[in-house]
N, C-alpha and C positions, 0 to 999 in steps of 0.2 A: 504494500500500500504506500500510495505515496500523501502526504501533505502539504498542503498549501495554504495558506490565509486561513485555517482553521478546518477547511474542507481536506475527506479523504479520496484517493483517487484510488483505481484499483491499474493504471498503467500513464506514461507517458500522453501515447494521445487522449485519455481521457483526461488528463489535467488539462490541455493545450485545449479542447474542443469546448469543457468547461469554460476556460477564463474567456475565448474567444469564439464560440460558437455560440447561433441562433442566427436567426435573420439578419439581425442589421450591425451586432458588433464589429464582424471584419469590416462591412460597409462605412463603417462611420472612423475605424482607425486607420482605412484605405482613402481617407476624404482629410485626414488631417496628418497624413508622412510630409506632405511639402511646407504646410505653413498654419499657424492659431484661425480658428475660423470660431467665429460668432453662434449662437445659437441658433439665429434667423437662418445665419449660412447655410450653417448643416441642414437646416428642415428643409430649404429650396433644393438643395442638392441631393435629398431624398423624398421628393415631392409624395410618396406613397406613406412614408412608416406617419403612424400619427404620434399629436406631440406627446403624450404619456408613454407611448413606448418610446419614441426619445428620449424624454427625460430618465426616464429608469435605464435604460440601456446606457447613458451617460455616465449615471448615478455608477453604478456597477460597475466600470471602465475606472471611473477616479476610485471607487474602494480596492477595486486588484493593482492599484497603483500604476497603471497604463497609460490614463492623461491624467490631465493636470487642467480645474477649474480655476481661472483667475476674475475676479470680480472687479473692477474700478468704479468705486463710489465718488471722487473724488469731486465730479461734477453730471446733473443730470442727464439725461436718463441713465439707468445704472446700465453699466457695461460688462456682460460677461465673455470670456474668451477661453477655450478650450484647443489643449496642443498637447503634442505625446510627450512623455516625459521620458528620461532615459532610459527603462526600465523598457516603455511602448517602443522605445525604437528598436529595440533588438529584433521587433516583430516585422520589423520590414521588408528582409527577403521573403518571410513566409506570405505577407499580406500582397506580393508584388508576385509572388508566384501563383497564387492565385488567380491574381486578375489578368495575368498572361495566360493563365491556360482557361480562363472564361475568354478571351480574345480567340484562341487558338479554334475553341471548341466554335466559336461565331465562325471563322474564316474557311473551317474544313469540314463542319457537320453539320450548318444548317442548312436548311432549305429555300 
C-alpha cells in the first residue's frame, strides 16, 4: 500500500489516477503549464465543466499541493489567480503526453 496526503493506494497508478484523474483535473492542470490564469479564465476555457465542479476540482488540486490559489485584495474587485506550483510541474511531461496522444488519436483515428 502506498500513502499519500492521508489517503491509501493499493499501486503507483492508482495514487497518480487519484491525485489527477476524473474529468476535468488533467484538463485544468493542462490549461495552466504555461502561465496563472484567473478563474473566469479557466471557466471560458472549459466552456462545459460547471462552476461547482470547478470550484471543487480547484479546491482538491490546491489541497494535493498541485496549484497554488493567490488572492489580491489589495484593491477592488478581488483578484484571484491560480498557477502550478513546483510540486504541479513535475506533472508536465505526463499532462503533455497526454494531450499528444489525444492529438494523435484526432489525426489517425477519427473519422
Amino acid at each position: 500500500m502506498l500513502k499519500f496526503r492521508g489517503n491509501e493506494y493499493p499501486c503507483c497508478a492508482s495514487l497518480t489516477m487519484g491525485i489527477i484523474g476524473g474529468k476535468w483535473k488533467t484538463v485544468i492542470l493542462y490549461h495552466l503549464i504555461d502561465k496563472k490564469l484567473r478563474y473566469n479564465e479557466l471557466r471560458k476555457s472549459m466552456p462545459t465543466v460547471t462552476e461547482r465542479t470547478l470550484s471543487l476540482q480547484l479546491k482538491a488540486l490546491e489541497e494535493d499541493g498541485l496549484i497554488n490559489r493567490t488572492v489580491y485584495t489589495s484593491k477592488p474587485p478581488l483578484k484571484v489567480e491560480y498557477n502550478l506550483t513546483d510540486f504541479g510541474k513535475t506533472l508536465i511531461p505526463l499532462i503533455q503526453s497526454i494531450a499528444n496522444w489525444g492529438d494523435f488519436v484526432v489525426e489517425n483515428y477519427s473519422e
